[in-house]
TORPA-4810 file (N, C-alpha, C, O; in nm, 3 decimals):
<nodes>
NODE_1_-3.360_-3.063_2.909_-3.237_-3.029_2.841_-3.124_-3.116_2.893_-3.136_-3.156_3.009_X
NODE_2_-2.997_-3.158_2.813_-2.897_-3.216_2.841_-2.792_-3.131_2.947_-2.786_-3.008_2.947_X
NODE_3_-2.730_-3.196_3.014_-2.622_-3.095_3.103_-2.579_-3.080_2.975_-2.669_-3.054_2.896_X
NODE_4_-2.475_-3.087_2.932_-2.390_-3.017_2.787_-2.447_-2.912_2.744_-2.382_-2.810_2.768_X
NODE_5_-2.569_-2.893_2.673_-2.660_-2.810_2.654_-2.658_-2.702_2.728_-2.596_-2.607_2.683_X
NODE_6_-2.731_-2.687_2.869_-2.737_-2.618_2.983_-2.607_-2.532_3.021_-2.605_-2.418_3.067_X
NODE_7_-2.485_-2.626_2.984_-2.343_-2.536_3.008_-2.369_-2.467_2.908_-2.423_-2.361_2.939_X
NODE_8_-2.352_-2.484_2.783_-2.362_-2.391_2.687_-2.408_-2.256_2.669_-2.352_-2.161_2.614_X
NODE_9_-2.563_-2.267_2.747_-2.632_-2.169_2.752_-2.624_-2.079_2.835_-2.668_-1.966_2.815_X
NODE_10_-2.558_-2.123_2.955_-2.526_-2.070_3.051_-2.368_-1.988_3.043_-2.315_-1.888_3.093_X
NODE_11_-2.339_-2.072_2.968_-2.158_-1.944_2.910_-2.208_-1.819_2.808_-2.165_-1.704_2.816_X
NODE_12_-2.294_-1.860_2.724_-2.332_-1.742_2.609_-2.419_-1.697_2.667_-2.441_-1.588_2.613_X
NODE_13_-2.517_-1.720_2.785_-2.599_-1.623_2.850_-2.491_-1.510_2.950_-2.529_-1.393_2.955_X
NODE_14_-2.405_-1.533_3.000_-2.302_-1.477_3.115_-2.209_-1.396_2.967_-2.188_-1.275_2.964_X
NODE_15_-2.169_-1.484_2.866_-2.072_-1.379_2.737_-2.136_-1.245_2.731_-2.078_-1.138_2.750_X
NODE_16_-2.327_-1.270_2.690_-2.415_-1.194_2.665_-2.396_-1.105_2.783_-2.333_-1.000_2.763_X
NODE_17_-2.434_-1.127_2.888_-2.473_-1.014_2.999_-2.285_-0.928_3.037_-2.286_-0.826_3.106_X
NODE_18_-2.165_-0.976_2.993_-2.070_-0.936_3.016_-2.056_-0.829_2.912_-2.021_-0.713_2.936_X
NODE_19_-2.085_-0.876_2.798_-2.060_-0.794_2.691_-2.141_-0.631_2.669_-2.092_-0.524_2.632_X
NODE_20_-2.303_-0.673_2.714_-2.379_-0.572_2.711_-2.321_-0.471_2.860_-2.342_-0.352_2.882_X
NODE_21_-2.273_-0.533_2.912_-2.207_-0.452_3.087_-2.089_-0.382_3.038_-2.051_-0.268_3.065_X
NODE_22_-2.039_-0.468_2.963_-1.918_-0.338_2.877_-1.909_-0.209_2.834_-1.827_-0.118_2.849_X
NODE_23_-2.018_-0.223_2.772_-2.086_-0.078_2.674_-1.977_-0.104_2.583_-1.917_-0.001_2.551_X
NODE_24_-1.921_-0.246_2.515_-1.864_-0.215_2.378_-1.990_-0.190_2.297_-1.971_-0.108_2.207_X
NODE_25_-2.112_-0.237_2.305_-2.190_-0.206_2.202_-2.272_-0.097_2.207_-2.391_-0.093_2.173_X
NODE_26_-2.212_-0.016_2.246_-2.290_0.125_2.263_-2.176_0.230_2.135_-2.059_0.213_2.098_X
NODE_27_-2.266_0.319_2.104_-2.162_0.393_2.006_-2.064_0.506_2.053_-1.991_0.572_1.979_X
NODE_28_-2.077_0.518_2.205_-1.913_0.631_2.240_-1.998_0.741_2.279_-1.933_0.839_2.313_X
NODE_29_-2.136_0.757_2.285_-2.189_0.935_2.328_-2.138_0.936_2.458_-2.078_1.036_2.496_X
NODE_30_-2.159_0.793_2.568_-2.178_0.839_2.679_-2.019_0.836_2.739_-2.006_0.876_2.854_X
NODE_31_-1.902_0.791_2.668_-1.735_0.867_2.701_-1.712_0.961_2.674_-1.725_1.027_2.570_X
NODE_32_-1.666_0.980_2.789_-1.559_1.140_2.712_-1.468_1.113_2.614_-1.405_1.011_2.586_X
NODE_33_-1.475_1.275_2.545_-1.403_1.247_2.382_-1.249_1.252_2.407_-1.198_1.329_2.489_X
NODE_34_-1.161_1.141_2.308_-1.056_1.167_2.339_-0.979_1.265_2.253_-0.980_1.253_2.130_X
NODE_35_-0.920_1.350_2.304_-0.860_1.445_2.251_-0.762_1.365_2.091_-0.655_1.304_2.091_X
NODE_36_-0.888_1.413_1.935_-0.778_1.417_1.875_-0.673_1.470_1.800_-0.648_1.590_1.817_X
NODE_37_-0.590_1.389_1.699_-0.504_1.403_1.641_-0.547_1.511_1.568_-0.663_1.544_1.543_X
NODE_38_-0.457_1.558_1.540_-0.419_1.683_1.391_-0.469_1.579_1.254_-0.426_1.464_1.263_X
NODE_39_-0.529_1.601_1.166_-0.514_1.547_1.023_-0.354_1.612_0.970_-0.307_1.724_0.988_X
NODE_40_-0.313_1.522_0.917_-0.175_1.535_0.820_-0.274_1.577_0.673_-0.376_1.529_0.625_X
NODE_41_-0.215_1.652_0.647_-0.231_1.756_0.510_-0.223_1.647_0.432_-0.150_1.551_0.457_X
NODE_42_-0.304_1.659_0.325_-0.294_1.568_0.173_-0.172_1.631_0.077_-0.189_1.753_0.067_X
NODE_43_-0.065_1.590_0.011_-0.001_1.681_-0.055_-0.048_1.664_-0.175_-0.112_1.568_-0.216_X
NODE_44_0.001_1.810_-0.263_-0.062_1.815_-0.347_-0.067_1.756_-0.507_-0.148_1.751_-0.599_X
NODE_45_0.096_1.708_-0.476_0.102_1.653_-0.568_0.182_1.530_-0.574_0.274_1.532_-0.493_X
NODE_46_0.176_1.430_-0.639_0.225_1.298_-0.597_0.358_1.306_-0.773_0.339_1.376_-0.873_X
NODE_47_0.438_1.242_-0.756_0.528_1.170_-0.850_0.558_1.065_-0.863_0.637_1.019_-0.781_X
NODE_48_0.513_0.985_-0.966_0.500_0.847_-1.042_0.597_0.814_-1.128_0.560_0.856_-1.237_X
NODE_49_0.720_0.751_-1.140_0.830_0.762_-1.166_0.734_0.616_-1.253_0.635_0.547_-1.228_X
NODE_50_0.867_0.632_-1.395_0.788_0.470_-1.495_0.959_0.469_-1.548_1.059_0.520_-1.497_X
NODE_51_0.942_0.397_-1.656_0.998_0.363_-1.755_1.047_0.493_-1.876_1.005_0.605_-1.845_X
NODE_52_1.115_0.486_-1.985_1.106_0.618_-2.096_0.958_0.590_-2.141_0.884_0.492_-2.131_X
NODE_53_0.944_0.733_-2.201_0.828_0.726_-2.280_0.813_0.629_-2.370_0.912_0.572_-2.417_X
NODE_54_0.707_0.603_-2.401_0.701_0.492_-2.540_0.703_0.342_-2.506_0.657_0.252_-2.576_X
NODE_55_0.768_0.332_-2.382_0.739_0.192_-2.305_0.607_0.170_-2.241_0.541_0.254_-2.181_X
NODE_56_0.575_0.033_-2.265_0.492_-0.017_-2.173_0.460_0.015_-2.055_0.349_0.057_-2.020_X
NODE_57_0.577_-0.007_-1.971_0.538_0.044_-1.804_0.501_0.198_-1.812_0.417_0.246_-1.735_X
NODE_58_0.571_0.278_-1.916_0.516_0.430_-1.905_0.346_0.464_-1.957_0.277_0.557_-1.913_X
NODE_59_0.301_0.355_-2.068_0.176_0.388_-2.079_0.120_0.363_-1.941_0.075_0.455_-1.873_X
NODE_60_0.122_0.228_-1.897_0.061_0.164_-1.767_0.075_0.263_-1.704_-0.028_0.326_-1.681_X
NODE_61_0.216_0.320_-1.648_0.188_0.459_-1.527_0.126_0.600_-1.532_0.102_0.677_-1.439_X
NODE_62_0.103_0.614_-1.680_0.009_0.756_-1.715_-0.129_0.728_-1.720_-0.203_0.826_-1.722_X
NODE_63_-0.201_0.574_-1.724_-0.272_0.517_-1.725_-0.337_0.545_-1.573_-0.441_0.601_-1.540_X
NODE_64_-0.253_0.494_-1.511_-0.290_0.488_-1.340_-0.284_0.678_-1.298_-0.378_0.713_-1.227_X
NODE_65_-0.190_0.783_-1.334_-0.197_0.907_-1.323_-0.298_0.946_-1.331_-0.339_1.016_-1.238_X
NODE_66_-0.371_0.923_-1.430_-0.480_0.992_-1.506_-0.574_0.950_-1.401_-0.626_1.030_-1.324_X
NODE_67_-0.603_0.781_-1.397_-0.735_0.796_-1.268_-0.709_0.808_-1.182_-0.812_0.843_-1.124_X
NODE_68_-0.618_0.804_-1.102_-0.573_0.892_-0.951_-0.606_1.021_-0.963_-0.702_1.070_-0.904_X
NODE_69_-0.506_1.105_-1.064_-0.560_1.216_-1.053_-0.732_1.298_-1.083_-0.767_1.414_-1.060_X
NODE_70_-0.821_1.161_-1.154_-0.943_1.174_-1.112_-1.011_1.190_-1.073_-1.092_1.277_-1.105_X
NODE_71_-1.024_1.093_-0.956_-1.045_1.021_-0.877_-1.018_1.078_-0.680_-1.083_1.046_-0.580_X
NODE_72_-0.877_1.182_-0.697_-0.829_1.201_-0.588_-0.819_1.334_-0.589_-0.821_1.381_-0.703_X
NODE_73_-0.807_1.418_-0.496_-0.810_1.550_-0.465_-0.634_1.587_-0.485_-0.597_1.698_-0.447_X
NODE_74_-0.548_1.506_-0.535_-0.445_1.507_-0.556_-0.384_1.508_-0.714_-0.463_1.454_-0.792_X
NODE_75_-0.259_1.559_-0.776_-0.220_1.568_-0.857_-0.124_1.459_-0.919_-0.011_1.504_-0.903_X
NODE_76_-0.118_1.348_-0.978_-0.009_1.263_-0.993_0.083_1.301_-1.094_0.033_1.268_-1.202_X
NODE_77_0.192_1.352_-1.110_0.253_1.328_-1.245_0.329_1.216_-1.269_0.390_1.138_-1.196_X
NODE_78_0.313_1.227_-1.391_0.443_1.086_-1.397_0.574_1.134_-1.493_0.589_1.200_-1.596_X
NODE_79_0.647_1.073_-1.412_0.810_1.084_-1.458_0.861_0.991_-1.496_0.894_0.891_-1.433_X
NODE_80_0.878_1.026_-1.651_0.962_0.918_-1.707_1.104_0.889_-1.663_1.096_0.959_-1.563_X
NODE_81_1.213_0.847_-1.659_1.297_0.776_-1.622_1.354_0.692_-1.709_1.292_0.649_-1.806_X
NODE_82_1.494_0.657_-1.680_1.596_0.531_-1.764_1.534_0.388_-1.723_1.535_0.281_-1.784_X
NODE_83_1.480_0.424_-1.602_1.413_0.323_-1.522_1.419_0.302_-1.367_1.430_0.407_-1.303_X
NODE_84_1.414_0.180_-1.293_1.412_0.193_-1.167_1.563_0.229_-1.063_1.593_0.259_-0.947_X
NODE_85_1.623_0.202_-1.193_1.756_0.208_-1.150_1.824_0.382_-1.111_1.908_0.439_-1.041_X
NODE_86_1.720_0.405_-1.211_1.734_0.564_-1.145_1.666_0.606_-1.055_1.725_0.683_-0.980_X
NODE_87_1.531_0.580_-1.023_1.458_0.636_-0.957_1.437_0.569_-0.833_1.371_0.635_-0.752_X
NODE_88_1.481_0.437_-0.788_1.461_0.397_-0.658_1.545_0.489_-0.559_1.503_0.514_-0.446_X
NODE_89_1.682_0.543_-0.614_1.730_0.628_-0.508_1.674_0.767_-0.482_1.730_0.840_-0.400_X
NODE_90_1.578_0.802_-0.540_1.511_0.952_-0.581_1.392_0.904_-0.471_1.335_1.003_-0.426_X
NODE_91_1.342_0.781_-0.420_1.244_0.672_-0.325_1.273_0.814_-0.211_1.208_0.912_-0.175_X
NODE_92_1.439_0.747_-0.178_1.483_0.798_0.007_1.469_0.963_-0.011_1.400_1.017_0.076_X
NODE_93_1.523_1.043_-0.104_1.523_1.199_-0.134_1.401_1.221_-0.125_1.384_1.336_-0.086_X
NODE_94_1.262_1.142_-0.148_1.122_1.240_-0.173_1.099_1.297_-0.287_0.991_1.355_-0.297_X
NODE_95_1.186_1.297_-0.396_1.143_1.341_-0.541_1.077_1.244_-0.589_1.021_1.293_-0.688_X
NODE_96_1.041_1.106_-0.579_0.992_1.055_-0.657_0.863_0.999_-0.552_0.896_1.010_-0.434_X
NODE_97_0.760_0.956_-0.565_0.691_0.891_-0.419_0.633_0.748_-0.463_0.609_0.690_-0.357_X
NODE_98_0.601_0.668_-0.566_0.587_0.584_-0.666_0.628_0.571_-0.780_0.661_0.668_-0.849_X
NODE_99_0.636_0.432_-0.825_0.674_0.413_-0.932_0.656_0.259_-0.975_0.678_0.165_-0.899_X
NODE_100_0.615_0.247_-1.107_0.608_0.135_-1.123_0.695_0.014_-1.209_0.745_0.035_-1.320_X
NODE_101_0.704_-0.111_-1.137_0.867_-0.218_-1.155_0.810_-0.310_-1.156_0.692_-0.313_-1.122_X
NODE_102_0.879_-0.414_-1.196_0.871_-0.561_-1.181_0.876_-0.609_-1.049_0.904_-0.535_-0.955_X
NODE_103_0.850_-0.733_-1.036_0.870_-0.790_-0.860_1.029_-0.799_-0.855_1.101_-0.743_-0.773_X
NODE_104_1.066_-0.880_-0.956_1.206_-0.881_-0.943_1.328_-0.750_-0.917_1.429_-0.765_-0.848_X
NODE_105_1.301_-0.660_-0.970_1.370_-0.563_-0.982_1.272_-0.484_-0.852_1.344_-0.388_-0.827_X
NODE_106_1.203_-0.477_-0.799_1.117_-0.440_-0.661_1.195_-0.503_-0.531_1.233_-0.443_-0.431_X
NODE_107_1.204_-0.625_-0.562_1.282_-0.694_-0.436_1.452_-0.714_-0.422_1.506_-0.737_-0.314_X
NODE_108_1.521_-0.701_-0.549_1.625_-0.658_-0.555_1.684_-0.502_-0.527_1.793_-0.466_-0.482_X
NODE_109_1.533_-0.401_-0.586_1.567_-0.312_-0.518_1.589_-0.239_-0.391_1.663_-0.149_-0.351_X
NODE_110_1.455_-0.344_-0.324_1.446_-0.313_-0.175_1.586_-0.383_-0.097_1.622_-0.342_0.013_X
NODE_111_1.639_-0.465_-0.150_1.765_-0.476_-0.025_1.892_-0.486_-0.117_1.991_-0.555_-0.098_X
NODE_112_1.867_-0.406_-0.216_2.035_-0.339_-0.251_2.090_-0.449_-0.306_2.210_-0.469_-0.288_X
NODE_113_2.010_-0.545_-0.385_2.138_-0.628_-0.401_2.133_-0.641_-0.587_2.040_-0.588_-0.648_X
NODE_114_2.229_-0.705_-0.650_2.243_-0.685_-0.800_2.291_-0.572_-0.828_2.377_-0.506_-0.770_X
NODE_115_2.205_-0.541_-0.961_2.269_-0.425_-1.052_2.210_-0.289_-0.931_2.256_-0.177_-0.954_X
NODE_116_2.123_-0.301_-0.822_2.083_-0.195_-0.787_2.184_-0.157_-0.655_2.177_-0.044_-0.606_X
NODE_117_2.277_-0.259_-0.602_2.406_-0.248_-0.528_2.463_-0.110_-0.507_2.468_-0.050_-0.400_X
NODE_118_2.509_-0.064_-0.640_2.601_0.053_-0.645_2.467_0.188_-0.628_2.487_0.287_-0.557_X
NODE_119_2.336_0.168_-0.706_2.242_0.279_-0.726_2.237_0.270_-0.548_2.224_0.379_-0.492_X
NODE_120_2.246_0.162_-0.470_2.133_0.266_-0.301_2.226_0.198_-0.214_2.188_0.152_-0.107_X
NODE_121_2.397_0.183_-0.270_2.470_0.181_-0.180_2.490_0.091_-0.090_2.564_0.104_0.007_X
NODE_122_2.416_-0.018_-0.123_2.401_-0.166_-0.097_2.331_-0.162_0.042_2.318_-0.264_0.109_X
NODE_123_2.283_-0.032_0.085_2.117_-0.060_0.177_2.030_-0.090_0.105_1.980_-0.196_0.141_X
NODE_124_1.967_-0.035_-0.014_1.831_-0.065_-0.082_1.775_0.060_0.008_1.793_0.129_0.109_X
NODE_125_1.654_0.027_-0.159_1.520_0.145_-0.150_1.448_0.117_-0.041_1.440_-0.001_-0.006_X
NODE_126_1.376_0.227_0.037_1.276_0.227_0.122_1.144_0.217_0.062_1.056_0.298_0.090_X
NODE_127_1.116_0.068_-0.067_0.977_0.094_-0.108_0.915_-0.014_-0.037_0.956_-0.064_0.068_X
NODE_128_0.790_-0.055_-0.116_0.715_-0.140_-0.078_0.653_-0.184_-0.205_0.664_-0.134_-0.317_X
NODE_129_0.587_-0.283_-0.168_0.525_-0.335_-0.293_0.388_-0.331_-0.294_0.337_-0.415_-0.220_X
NODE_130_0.307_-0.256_-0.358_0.164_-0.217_-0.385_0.073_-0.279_-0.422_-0.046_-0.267_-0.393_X
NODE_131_0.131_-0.361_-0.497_0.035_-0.463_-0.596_0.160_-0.566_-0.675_0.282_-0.560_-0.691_X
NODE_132_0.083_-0.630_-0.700_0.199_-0.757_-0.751_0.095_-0.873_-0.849_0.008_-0.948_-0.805_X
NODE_133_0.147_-0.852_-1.014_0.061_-0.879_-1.105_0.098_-1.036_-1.098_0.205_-1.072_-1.048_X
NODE_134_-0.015_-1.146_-1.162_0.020_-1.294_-1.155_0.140_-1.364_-1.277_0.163_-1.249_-1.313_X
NODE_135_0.204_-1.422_-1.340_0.303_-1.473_-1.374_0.190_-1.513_-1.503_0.100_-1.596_-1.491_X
NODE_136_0.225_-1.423_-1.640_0.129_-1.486_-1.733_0.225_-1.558_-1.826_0.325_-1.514_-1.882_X
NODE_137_0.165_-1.693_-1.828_0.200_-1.852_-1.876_0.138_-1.856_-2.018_0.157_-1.958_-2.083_X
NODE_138_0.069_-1.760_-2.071_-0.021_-1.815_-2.194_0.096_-1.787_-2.308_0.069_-1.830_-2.421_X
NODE_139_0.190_-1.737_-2.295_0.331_-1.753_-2.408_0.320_-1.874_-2.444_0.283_-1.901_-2.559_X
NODE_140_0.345_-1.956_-2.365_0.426_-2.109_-2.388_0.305_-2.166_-2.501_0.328_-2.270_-2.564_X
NODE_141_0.205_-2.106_-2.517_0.061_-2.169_-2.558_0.069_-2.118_-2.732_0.041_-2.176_-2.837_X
NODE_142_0.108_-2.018_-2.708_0.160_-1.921_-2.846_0.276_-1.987_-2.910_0.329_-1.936_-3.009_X
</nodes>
């Protein structure tokens, strides 16, 4: 064998014998258990804030209601709305817990700035962004 070689084998033989001396690869019978956590309660019902009825984003969010509430041991409703402009401040209160927006109006909402300024007092919503759809280009083709 080459020295080069020989080091090699000799670091992943010593990784090997360090690793098995660990007991990371053992599955936990032989530690003591660590005392845990409480489970946090599932609530029971979730609120999905959209668009008015009859809009797009409101089919899309009764769309997503329906298989959540499927799907999950939980209840979604969805609440229609004027739009985000109402309901991002309903975010910080807990009446609303989702809802679905544009990126633009998502990231304007999250730091208060534009038309959503005066709605959250120029802190912005405490949301996040869940999913974020790709930029469809096939107009220009039409």
């Amino acid at each position: 064998m080459r020295k080069d070689t020989k080091g090699r084998m000799y670091l992943i033989t010593m990784g090997l014998i360090l690793f098995l001396l660990s007991g990371a690869w053992t599955d936990g019978n032989g530690q003591t258990p660590k005392a845990e956590k409480p489970k946090a309660a599932l609530p029971k019902l979730l609120n999905l804030s959209t668009h008015p009825v009859g809009s797009l984003v409101n089919s899309m969010g009764t769309g997503l209601a329906t298989v959540l509430s499927k799907h999950l041991p939980i209840l979604v409703k969805v609440m229609p709305t004027t739009g985000p402009i109402e309901w991002l401040p309903m975010i910080a209160t807990g009446e609303v817990d989702m809802g679905i927006l544009n990126n633009w109006d998502a990231k304007m909402g999250r730091f208060g700035r534009e038309e959503y300024k005066d709605a959250t007092a120029g802190k912005g919503a405490p949301i996040y962004l869940l999913c974020s759809g790709t930029p469809a280009l096939n107009g220009i083709v039409v």
